[in-house]
mmCIF file as gemmi writes it, N, C-alpha and C atoms, coordinates in Angstrom:
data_model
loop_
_atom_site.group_PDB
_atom_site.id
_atom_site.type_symbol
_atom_site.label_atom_id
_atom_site.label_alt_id
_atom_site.label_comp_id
_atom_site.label_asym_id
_atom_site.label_entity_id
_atom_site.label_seq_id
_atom_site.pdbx_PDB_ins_code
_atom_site.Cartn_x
_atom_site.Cartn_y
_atom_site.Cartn_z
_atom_site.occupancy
_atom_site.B_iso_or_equiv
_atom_site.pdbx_formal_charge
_atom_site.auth_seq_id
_atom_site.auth_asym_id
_atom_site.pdbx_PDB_model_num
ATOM 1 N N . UNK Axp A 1 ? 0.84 -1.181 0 1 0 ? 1 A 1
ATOM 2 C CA . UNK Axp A 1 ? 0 0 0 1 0 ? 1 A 1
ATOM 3 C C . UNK Axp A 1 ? 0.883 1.24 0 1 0 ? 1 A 1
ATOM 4 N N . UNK Axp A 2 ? 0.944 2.177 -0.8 1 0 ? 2 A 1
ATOM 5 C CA . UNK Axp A 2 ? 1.452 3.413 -1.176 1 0 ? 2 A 1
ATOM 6 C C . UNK Axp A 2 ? 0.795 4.535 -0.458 1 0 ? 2 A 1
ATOM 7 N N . UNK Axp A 3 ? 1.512 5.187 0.119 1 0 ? 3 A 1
ATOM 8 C CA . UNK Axp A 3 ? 1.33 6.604 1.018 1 0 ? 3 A 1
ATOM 9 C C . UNK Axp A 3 ? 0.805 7.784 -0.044 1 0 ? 3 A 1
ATOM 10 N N . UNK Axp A 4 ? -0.41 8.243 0.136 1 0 ? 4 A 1
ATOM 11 C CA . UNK Axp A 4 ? -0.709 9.665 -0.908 1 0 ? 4 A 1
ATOM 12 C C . UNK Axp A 4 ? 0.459 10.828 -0.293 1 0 ? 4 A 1
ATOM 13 N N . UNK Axp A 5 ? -0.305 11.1 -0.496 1 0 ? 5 A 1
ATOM 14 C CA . UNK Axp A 5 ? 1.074 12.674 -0.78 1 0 ? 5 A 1
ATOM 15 C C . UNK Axp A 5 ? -0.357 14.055 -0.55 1 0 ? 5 A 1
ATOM 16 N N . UNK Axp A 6 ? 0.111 14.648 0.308 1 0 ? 6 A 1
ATOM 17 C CA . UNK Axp A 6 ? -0.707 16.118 -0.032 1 0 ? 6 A 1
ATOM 18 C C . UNK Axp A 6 ? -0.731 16.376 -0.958 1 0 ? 6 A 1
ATOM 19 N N . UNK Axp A 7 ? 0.119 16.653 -1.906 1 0 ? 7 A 1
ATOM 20 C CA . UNK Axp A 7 ? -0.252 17.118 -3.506 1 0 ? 7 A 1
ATOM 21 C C . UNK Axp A 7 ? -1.216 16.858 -4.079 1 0 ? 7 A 1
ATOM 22 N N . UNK Axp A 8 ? -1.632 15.351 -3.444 1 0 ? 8 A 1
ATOM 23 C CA . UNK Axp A 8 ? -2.381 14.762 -4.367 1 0 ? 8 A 1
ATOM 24 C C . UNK Axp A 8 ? -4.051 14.686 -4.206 1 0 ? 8 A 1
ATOM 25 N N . UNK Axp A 9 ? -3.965 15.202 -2.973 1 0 ? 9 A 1
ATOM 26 C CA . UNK Axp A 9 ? -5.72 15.304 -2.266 1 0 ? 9 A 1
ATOM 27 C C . UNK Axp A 9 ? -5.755 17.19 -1.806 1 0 ? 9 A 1
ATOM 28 N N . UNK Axp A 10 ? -4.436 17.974 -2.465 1 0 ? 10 A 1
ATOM 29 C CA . UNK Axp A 10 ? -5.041 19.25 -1.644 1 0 ? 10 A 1
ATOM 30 C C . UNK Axp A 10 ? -5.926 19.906 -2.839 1 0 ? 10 A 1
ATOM 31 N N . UNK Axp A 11 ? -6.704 20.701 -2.277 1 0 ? 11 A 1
ATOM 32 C CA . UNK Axp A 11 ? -7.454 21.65 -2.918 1 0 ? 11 A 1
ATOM 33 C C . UNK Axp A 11 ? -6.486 22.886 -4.003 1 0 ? 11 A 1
ATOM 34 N N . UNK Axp A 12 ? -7.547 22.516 -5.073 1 0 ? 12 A 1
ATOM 35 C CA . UNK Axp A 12 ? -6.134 23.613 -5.981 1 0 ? 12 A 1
ATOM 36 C C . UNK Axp A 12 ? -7.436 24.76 -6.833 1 0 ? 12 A 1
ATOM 37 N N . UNK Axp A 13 ? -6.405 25.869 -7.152 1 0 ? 13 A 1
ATOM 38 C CA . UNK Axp A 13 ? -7.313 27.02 -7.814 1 0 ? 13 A 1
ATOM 39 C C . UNK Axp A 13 ? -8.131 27.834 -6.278 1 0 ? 13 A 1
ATOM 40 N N . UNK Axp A 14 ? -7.443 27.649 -5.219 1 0 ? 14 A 1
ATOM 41 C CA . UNK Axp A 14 ? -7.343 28.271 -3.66 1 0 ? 14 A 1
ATOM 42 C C . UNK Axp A 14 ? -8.299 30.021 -3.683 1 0 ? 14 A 1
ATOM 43 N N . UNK Axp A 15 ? -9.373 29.781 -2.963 1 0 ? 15 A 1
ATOM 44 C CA . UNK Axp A 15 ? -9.572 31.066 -2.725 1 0 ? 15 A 1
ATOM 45 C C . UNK Axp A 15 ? -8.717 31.859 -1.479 1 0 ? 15 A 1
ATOM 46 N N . UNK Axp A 16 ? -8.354 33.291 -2.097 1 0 ? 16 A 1
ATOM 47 C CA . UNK Axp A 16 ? -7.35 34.056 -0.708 1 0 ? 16 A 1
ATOM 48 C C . UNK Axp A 16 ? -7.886 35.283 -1.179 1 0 ? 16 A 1
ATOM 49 N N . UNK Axp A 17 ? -7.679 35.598 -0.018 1 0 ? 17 A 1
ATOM 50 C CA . UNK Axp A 17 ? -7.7 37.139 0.678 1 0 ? 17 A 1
ATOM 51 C C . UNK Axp A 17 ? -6.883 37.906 0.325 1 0 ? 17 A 1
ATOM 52 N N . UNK Axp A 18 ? -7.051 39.404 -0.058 1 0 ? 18 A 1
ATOM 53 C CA . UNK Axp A 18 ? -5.948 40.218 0.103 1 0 ? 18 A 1
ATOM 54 C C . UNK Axp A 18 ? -5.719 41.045 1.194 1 0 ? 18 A 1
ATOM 55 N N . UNK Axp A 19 ? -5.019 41.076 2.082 1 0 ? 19 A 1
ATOM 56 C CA . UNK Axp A 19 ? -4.414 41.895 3.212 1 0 ? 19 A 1
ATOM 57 C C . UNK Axp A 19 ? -4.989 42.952 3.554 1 0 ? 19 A 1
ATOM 58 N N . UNK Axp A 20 ? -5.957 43.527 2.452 1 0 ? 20 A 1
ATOM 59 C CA . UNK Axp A 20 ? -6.712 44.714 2.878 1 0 ? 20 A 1
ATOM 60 C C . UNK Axp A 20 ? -8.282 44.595 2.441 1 0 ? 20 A 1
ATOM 61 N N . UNK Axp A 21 ? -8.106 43.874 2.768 1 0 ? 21 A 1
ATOM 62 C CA . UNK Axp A 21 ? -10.159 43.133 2.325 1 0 ? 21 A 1
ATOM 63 C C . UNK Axp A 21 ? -10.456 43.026 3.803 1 0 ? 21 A 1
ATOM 64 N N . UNK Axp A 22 ? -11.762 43.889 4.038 1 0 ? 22 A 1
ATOM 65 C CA . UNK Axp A 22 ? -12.191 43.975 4.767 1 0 ? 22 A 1
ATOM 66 C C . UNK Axp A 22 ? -12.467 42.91 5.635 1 0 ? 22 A 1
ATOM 67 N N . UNK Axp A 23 ? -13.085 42.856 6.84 1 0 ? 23 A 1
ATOM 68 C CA . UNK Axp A 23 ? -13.51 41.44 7.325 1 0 ? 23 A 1
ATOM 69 C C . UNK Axp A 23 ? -15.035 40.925 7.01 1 0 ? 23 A 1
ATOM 70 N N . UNK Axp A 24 ? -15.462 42.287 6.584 1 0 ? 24 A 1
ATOM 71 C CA . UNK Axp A 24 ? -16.844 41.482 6.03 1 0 ? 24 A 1
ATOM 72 C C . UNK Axp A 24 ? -17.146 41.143 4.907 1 0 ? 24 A 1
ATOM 73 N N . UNK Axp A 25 ? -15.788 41.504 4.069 1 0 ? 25 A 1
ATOM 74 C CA . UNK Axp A 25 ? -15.54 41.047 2.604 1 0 ? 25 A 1
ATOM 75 C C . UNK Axp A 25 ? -15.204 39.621 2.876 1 0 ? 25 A 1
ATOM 76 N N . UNK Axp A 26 ? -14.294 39.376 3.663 1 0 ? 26 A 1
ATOM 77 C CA . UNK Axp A 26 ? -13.602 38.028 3.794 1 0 ? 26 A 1
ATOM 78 C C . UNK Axp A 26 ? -15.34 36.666 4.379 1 0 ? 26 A 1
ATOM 79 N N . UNK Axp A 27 ? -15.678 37.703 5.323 1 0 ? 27 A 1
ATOM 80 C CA . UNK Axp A 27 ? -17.075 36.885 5.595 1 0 ? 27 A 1
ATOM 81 C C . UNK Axp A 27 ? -18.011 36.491 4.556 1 0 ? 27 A 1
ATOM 82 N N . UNK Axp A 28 ? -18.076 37.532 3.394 1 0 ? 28 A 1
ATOM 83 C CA . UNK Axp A 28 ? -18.989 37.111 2.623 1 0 ? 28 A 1
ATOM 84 C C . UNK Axp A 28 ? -18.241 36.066 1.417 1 0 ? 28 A 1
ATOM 85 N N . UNK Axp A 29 ? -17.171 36.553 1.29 1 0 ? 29 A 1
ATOM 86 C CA . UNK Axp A 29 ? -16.422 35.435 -0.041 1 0 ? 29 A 1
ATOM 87 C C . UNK Axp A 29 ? -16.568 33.748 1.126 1 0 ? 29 A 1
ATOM 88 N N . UNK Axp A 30 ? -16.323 33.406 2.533 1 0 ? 30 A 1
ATOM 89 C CA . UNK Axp A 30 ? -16.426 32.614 3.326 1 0 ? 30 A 1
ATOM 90 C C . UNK Axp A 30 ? -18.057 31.965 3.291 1 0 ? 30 A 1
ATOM 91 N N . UNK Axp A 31 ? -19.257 32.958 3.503 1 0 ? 31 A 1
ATOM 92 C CA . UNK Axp A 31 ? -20.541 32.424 3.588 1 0 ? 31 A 1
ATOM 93 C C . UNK Axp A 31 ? -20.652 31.818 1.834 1 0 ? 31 A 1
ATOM 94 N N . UNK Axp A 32 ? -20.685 32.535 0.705 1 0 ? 32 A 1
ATOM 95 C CA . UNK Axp A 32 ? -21.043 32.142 -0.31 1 0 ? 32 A 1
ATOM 96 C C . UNK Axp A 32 ? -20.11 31.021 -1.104 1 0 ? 32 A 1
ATOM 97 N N . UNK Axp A 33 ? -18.518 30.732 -0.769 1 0 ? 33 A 1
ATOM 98 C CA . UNK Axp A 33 ? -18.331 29.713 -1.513 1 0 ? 33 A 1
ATOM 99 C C . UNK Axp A 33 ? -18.347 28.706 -0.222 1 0 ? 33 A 1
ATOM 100 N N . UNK Axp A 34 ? -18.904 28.795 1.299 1 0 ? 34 A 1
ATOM 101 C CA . UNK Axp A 34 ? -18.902 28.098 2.02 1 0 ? 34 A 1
ATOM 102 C C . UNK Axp A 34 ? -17.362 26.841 2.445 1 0 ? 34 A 1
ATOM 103 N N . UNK Axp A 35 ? -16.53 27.89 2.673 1 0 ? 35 A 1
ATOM 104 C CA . UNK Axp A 35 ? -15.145 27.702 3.084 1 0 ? 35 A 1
ATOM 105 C C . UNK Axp A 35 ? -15.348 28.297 4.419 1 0 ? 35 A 1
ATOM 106 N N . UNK Axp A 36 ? -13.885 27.599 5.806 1 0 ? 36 A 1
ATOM 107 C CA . UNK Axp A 36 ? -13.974 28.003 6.842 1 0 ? 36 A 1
ATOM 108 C C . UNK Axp A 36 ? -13.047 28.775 7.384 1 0 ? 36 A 1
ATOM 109 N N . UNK Axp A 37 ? -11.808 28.87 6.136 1 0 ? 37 A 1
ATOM 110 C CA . UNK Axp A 37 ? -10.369 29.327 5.924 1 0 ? 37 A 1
ATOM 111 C C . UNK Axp A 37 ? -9.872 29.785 4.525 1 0 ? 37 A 1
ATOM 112 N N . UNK Axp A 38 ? -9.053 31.305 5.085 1 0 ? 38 A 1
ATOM 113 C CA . UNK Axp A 38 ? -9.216 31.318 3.651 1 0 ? 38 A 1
ATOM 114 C C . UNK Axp A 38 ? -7.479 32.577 3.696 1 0 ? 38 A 1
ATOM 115 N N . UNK Axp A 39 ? -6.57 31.901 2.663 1 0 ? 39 A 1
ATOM 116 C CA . UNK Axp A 39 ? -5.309 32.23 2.712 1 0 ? 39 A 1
ATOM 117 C C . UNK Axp A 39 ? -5.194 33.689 2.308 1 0 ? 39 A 1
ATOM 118 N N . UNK Axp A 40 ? -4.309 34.405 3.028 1 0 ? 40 A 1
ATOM 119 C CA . UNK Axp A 40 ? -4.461 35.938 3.173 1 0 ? 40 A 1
ATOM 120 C C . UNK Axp A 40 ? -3.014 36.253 2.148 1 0 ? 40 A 1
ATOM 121 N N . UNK Axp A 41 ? -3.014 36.86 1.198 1 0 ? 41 A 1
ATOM 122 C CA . UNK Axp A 41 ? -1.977 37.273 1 1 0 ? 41 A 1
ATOM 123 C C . UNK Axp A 41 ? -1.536 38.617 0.429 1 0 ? 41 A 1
ATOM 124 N N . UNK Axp A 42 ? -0.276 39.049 0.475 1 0 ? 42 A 1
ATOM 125 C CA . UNK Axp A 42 ? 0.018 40.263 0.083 1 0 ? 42 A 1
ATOM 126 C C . UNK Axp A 42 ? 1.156 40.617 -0.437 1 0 ? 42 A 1
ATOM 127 N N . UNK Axp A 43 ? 0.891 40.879 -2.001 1 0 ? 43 A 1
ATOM 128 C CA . UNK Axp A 43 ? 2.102 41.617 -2.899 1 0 ? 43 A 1
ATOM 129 C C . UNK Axp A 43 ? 2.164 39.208 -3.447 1 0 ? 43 A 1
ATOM 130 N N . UNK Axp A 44 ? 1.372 39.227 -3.288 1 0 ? 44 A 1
ATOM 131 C CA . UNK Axp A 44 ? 1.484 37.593 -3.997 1 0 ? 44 A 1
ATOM 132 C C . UNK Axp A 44 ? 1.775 36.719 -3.232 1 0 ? 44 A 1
ATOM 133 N N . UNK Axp A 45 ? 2.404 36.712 -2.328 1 0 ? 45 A 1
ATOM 134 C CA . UNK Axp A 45 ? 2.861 35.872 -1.266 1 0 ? 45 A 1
ATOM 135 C C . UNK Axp A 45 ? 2.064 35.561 0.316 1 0 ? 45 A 1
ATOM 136 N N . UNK Axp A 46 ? 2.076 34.461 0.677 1 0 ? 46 A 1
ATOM 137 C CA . UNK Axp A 46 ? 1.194 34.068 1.58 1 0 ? 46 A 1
ATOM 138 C C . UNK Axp A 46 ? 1.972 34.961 2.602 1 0 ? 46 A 1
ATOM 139 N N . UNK Axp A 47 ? 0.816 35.914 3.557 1 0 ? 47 A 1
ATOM 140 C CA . UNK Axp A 47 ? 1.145 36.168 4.355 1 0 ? 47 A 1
ATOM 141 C C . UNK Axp A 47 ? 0.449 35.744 5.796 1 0 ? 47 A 1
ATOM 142 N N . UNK Axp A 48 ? -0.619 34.547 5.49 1 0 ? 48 A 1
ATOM 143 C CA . UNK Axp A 48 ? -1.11 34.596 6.948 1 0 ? 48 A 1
ATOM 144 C C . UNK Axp A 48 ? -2.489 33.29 6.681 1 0 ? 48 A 1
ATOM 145 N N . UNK Axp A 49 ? -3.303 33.282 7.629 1 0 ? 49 A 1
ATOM 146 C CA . UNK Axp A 49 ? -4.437 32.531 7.259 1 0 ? 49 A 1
ATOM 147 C C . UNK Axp A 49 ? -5.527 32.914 8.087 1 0 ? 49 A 1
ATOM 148 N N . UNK Axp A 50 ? -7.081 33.19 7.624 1 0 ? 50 A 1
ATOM 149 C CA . UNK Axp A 50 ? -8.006 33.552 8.504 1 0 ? 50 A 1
ATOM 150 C C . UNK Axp A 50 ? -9.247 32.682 8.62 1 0 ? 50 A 1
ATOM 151 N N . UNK Axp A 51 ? -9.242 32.127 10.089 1 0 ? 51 A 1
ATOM 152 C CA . UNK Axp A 51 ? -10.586 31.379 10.066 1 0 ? 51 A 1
ATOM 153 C C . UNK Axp A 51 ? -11.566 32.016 10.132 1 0 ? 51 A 1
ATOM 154 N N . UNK Axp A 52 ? -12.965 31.326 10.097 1 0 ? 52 A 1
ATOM 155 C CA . UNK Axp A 52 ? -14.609 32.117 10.319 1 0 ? 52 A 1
ATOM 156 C C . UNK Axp A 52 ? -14.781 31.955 11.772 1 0 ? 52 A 1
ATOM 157 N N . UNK Axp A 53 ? -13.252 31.552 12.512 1 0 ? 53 A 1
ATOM 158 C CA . UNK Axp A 53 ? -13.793 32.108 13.72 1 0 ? 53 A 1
ATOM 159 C C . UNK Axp A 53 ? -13.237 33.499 14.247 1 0 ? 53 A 1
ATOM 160 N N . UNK Axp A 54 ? -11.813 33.614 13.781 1 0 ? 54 A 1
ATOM 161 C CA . UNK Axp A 54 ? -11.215 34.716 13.692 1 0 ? 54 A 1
ATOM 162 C C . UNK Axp A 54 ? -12.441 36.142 13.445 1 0 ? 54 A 1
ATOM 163 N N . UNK Axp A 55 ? -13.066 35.785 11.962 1 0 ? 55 A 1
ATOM 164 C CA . UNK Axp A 55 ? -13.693 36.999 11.37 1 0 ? 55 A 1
ATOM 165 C C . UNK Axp A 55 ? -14.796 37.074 12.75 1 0 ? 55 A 1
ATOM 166 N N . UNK Axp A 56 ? -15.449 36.261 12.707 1 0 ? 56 A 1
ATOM 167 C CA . UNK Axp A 56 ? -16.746 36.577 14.493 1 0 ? 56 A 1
ATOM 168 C C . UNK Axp A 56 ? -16.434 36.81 15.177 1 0 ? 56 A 1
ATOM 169 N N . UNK Axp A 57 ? -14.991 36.109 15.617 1 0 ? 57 A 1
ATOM 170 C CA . UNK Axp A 57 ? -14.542 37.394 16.699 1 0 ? 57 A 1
ATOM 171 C C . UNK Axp A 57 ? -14.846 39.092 16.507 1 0 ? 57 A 1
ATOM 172 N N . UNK Axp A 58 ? -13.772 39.024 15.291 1 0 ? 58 A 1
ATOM 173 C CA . UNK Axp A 58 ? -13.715 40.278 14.936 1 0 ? 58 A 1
ATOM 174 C C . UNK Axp A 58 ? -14.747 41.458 14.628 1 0 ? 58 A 1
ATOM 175 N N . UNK Axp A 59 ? -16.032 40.186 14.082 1 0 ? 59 A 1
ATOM 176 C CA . UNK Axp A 59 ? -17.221 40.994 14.739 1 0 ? 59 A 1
ATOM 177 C C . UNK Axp A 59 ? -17.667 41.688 15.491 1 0 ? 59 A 1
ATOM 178 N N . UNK Axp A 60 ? -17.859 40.4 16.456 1 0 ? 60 A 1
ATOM 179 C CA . UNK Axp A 60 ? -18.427 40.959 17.776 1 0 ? 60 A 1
ATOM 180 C C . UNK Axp A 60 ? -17.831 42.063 18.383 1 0 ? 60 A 1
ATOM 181 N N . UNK Axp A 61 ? -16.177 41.988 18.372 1 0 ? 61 A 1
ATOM 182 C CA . UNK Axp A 61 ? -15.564 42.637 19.141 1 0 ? 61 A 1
ATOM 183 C C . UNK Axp A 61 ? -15.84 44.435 18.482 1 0 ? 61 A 1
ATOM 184 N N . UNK Axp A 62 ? -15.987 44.24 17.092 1 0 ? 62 A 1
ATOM 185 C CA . UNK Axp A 62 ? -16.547 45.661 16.612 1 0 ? 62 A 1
ATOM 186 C C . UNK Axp A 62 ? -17.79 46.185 16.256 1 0 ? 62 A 1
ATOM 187 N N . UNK Axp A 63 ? -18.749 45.048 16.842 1 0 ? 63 A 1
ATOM 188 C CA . UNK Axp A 63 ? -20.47 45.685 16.861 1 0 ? 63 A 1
ATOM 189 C C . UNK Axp A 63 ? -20.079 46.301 19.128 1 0 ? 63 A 1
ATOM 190 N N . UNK Axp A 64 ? -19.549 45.544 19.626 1 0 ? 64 A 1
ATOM 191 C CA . UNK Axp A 64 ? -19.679 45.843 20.848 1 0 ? 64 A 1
ATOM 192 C C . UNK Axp A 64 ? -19.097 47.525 20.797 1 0 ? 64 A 1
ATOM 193 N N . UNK Axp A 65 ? -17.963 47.556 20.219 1 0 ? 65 A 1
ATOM 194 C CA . UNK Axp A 65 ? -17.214 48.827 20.239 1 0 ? 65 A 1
ATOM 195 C C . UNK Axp A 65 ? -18.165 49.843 19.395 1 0 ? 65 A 1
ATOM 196 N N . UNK Axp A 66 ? -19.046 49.632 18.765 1 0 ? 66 A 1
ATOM 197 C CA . UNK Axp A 66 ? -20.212 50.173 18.206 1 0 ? 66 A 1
ATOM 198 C C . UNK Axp A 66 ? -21.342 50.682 19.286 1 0 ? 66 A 1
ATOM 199 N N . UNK Axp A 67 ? -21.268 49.053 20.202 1 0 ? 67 A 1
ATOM 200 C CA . UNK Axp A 67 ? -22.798 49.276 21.042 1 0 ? 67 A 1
ATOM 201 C C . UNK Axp A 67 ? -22.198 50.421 22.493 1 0 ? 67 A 1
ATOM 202 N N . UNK Axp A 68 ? -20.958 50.472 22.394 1 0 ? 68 A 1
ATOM 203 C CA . UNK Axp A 68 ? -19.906 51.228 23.533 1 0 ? 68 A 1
ATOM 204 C C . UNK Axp A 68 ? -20.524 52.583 23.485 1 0 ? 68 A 1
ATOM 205 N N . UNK Axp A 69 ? -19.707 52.609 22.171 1 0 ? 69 A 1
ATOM 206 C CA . UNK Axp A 69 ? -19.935 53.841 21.449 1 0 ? 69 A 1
ATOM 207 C C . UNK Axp A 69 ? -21.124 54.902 22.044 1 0 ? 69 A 1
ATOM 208 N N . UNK Axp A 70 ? -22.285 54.144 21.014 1 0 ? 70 A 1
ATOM 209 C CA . UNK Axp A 70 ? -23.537 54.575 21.277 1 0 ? 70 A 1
ATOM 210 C C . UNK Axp A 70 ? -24.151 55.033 22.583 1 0 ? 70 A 1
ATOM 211 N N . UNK Axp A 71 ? -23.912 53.585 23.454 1 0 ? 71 A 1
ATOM 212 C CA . UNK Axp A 71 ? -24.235 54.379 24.585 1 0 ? 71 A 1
ATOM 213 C C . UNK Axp A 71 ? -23.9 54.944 25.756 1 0 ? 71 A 1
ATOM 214 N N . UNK Axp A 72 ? -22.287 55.4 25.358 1 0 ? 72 A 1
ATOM 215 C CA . UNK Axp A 72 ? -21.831 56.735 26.066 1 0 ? 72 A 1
ATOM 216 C C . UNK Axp A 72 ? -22.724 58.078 25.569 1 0 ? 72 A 1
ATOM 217 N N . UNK Axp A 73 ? -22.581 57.584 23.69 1 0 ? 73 A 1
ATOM 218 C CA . UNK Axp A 73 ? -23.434 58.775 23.17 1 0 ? 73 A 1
ATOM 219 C C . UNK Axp A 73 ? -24.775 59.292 23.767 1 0 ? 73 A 1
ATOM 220 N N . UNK Axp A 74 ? -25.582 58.513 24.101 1 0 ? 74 A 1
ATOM 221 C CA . UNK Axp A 74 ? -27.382 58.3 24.807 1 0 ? 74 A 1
ATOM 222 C C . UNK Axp A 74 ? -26.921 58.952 26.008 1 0 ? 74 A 1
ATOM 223 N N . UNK Axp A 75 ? -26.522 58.532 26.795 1 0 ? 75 A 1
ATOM 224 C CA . UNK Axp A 75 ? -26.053 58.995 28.457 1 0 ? 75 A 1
ATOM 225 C C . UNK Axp A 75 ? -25.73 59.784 29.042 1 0 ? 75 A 1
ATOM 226 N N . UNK Axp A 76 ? -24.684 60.093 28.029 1 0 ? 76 A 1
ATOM 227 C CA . UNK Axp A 76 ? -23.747 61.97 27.884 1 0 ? 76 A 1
ATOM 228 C C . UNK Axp A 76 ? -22.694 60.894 28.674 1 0 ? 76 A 1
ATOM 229 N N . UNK Axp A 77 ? -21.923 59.886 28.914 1 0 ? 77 A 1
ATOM 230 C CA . UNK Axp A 77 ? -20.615 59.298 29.262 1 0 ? 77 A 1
ATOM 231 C C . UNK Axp A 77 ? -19.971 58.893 28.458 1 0 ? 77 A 1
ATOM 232 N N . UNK Axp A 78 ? -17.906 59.57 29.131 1 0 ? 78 A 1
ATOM 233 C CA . UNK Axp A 78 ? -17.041 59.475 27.963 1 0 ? 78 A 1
ATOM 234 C C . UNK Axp A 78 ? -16.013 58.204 28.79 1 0 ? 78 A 1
């Protein structure tokens, strides 16, 4: 029995990111070709990798800084 090889089962024609694509760009290229990772790169070269858990973080963490925001704004607190 012969050992495969990554080459031979990886995914090719790779969707990636460019370094300055937003995170809800990266979310939506993620929801619609339904990938969970997706290779980041910049000037052509891999610079990194982002999961769909990474991007929800990154969500949350900037609807909260949104919901912060707001309601110092409502309150009159800085």
């Amino acid at each position: 029995s012969r050992e495969l090889t990554v080459g031979e089962i990886m995914s090719k024609n790779v969707l990636c990111a460019d370094i300055n694509n937003s995170i809800y760009e990266c979310m939506a290229i993620m929801n619609s070709k339904r990938v969970r990772h997706l290779p980041v790169v910049e000037n052509e070269k891999l610079s990194g990798i982002v999961s769909i858990g990474d991007i929800v973080n990154a969500v949350i963490e900037d609807k909260e800084f949104t919901i912060n925001q707001l309601t110092n704004y409502i309150t009159g607190t800085r």
